[in-house]
N, C-alpha and C positions, 0 to 999 in steps of 0.2 A: 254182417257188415251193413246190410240194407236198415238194419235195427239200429245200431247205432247211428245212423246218416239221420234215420227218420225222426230219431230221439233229438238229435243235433239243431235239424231245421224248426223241430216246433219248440226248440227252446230258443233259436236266435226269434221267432214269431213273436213264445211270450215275452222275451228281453225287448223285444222290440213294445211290444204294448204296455211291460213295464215303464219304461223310457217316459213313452208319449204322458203313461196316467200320473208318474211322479212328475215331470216337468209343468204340467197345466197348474196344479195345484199350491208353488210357490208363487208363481207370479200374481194368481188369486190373491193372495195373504199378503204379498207386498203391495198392493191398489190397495187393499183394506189398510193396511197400515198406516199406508199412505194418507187415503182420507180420512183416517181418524186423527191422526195427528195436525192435518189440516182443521178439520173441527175443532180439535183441545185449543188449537190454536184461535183460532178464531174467536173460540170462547171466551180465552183469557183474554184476547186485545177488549174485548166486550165488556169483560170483569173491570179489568184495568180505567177503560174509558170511564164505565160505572162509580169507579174509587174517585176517580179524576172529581168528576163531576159532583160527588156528596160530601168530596173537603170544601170545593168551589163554593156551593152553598150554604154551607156550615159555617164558613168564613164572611160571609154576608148576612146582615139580619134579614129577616121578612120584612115584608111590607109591614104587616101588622107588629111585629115586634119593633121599626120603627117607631111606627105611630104612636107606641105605648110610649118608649123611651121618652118621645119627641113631647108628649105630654107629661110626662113626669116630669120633665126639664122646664117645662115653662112652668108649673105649676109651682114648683121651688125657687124661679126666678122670680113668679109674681105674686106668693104670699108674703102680704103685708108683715113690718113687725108690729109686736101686739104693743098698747096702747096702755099706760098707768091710766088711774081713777081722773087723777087731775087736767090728764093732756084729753080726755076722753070729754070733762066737765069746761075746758074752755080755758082753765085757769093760767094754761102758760101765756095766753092773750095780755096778761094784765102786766102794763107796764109799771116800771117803780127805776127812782134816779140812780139807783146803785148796778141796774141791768144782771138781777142775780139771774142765775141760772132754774132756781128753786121756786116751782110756783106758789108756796107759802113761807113767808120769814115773820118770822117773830121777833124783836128784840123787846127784854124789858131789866128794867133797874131791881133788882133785888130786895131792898131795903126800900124803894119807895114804893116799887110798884111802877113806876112812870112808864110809860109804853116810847120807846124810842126809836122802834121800826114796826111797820104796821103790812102786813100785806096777805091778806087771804087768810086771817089769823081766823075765821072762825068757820073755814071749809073742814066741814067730815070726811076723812079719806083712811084708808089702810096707813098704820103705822110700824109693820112691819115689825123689825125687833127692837124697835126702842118698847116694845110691849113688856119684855125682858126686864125692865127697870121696876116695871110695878111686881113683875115675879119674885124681884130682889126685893123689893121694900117687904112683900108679904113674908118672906120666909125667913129674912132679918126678926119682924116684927114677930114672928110664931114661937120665939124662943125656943127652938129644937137644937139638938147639940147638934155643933158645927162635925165634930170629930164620928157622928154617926154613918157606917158605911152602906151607902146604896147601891144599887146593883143594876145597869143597864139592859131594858128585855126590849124585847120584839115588839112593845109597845110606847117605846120610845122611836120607834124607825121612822122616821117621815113618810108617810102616805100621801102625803097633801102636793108637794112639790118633787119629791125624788131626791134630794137634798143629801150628800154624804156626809162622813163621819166619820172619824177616827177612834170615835170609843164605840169599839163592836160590842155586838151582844155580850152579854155576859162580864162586861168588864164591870169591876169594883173600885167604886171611889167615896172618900169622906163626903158628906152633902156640903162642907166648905170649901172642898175643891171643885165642885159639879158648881158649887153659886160664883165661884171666881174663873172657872172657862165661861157658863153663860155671859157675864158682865162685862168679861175683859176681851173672850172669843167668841163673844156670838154662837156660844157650841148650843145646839137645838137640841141635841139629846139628852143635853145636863140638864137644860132648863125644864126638857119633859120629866125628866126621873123625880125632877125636885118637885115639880107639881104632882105630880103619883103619888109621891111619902108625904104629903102634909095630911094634917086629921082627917079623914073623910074621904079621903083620895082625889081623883083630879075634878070631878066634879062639884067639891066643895070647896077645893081650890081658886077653880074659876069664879063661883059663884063667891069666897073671899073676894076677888078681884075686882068684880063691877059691885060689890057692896062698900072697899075702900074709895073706889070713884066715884060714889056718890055723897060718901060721907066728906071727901076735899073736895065735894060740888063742879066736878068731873063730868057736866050733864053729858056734854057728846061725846063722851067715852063709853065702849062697848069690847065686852072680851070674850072669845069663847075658845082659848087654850093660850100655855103661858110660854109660848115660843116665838108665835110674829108669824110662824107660817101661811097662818088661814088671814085672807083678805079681810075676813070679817069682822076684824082687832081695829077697829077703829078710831081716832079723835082727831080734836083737831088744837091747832099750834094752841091757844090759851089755853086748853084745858092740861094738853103736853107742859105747859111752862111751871104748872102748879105741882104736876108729879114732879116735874125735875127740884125743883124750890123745895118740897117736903123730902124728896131722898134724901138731897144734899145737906139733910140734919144729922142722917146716918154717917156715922164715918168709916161702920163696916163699910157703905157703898160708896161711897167716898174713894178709898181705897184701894176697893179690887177693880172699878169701873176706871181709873187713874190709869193702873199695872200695867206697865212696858210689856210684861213678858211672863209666864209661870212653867218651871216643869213640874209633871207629872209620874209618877211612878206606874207602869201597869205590868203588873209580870216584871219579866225581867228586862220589859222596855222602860226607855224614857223618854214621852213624847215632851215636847219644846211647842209653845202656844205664845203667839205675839197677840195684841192688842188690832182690835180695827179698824183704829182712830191714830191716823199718824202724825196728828195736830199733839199728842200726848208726848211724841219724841221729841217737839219744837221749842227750844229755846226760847223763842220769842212769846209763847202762849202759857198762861197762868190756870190751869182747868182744875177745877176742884170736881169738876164731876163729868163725864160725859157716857152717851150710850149711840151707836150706828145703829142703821139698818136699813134692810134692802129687800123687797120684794119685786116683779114686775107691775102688780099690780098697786105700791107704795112708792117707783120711784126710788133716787137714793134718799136717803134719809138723815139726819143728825140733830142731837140734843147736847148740850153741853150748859154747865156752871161757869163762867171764866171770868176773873179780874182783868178789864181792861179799861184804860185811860182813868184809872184810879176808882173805878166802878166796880164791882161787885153786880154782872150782868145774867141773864138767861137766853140763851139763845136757840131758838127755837128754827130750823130747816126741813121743809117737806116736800116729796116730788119733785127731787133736785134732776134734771134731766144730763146724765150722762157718768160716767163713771169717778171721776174725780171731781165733779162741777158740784157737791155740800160740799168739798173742801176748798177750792175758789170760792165761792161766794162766802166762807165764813173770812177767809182771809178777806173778803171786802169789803165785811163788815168792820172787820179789825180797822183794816187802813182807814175807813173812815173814822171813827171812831175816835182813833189817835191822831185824826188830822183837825190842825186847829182851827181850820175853817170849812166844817163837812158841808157835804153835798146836802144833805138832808139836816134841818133844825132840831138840835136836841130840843127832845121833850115833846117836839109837834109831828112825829110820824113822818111815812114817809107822803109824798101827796099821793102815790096811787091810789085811785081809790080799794076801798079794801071789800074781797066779794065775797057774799056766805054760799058756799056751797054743799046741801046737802047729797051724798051721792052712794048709793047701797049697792054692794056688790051682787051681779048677776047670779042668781041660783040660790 
């Protein structure tokens, strides 16, 4: 009995120090618990705030990412636009009764020669693609078969300007279709392909070119490719009036420089090509011949043949400023012209006085 009592008491002892040593040690783990989850937390409002604040400033430039923008902005608002040969030379200064827009006009009689507008007629400046017209008198002139097909390469691309195109590489066309987009479209890659395939290739091409303008006494005429791209395609309005005068013997050029419109076959496309020259759609205008062009450093540009007021005229437009302004001022050549009592004296010019300017492009 005494055994089992004694057995009894020192186990209600250990029950009792089990008790104590299992009860201490939850409440342990629940503080712990506690302040860890208090930490996680604290952590994450920390995180969170952290988030907060790297949209907050992601969403705002820098200072310095300002500054840059702020000068890129003004930089763009305050680059000048670039400046033709002519407006650069002074020549849109020069007043004349007609208020063309075009710092050089030419008019002359055909058949006499008589000069009947006068103005800046012997300033040297970029003439852009009317350069195109003597590409066409040479390759008229070369006797090579029209129906031969040339083949558009990677050295036909424009380097000079950046200039597109519709005839990609590789495209094949007869050299009578590459001389009637040149003349009628302004197309710069036909005009290069055709100068490639003449005898000798383009460098004897070119060298063709300032050897025909010297022999029609073409002094201030200078070429060195047969597109208008390069500034360096020089003359000025009389020497321009004499190539137009000798084309318009040609009646191939005649012709394709006239043409409303041509398609083209490529593959299984069929590209559609309008003229330049919208004086060509006008009822009212008689043109046996004309050629556009356009560079920045030319201005807009225009040459034409036309029968008007019973004349047989050349009309000669350079560094016409603004996008439609050779097509105004030809028409106010016209109206003069057919008005019976003009502003300007047939036969005596116009009174501006008339300015030489020689002027060579940068580089």
């Amino acid at each position: 009995m005494l055994k089992i009592r004694f057995s009894r008491r020192w186990l209600g002892v250990l029950g009792l120090a089990c008790g104590l040593a299992l009860s201490g040690p939850p409440a342990d783990a629940a503080a712990a618990r506690k302040a860890e989850a208090s930490q996680a937390g604290s952590t994450a409002k920390k995180a969170s705030a952290s988030r907060t604040t790297t949209r907050a400033k992601a969403s705002v430039p820098s200072r310095s990412t300002r500054s840059v923008a702020s000068r890129r902005s003004v930089v763009r608002v305050a680059e000048p636009a670039r400046q033709s040969f002519g407006q650069l030379a002074g020549l849109h200064q020069t007043d004349d009764p007609l208020d063309l827009k075009s710092s050089v006009a030419f008019v002359l009689d055909q058949d006499t020669n008589e000069v009947l507008l006068n103005k800046n007629s012997k300033a040297v400046l970029p003439i852009a693609s009317i350069t195109k017209l003597m590409t066409g008198l040479l390759v008229s002139e070369a006797n090579l078969p029209m129906d031969e097909v040339l083949t558009i390469t990677q050295d036909d691309v424009d380097t000079e300007k950046g200039s597109s195109s519709r005839l990609a590489v590789g495209t094949q066309l007869s050299r009578g279709e590459l001389l009637h987009l040149a003349l009628m479209s302004s197309e710069n890659r036909a005009a290069s392909a055709l100068g490639r395939n003449y005898p000798g290739g383009l460098s004897a091409f070119v060298a063709a070119m300032n050897a025909k303008a010297r022999l029609l006494g073409m002094n201030d005429t200078r070429y060195v490719e047969p597109t208008g791209l390069s500034s360096q395609n020089q003359s000025s309005a009389r020497d321009l009036a004499v190539l137009v005068k000798t084309a318009h013997e040609v009646p191939l050029l005649r012709e394709l420089t006239t043409s409303p419109e041509h398609q083209v076959a490529i593959g299984s496309r069929q590209l559609q090509y309008h003229t330049t020259n919208r004086l060509v759609l006008n009822p009212s205008w008689d043109i046996g011949l004309q050629k556009t062009g356009y560079i920045t450093e030319a201005g807009q540009c225009l040459v034409m043949q036309a029968q008007l007021a019973g004349r047989k005229l050349i009309m000669v437009l350079l560094d016409s400023a603004g996008k439609y302004s050779r097509i105004g001022d030809a028409e106010r050549i016209r109206k003069w012209l057919m008005s019976s009592s003009p502003a300007v004296p047939a036969g005596g010019g116009a009174t501006a006085p008339a300015v030489t300017a020689q002027v060579h492009p940068a580089g």
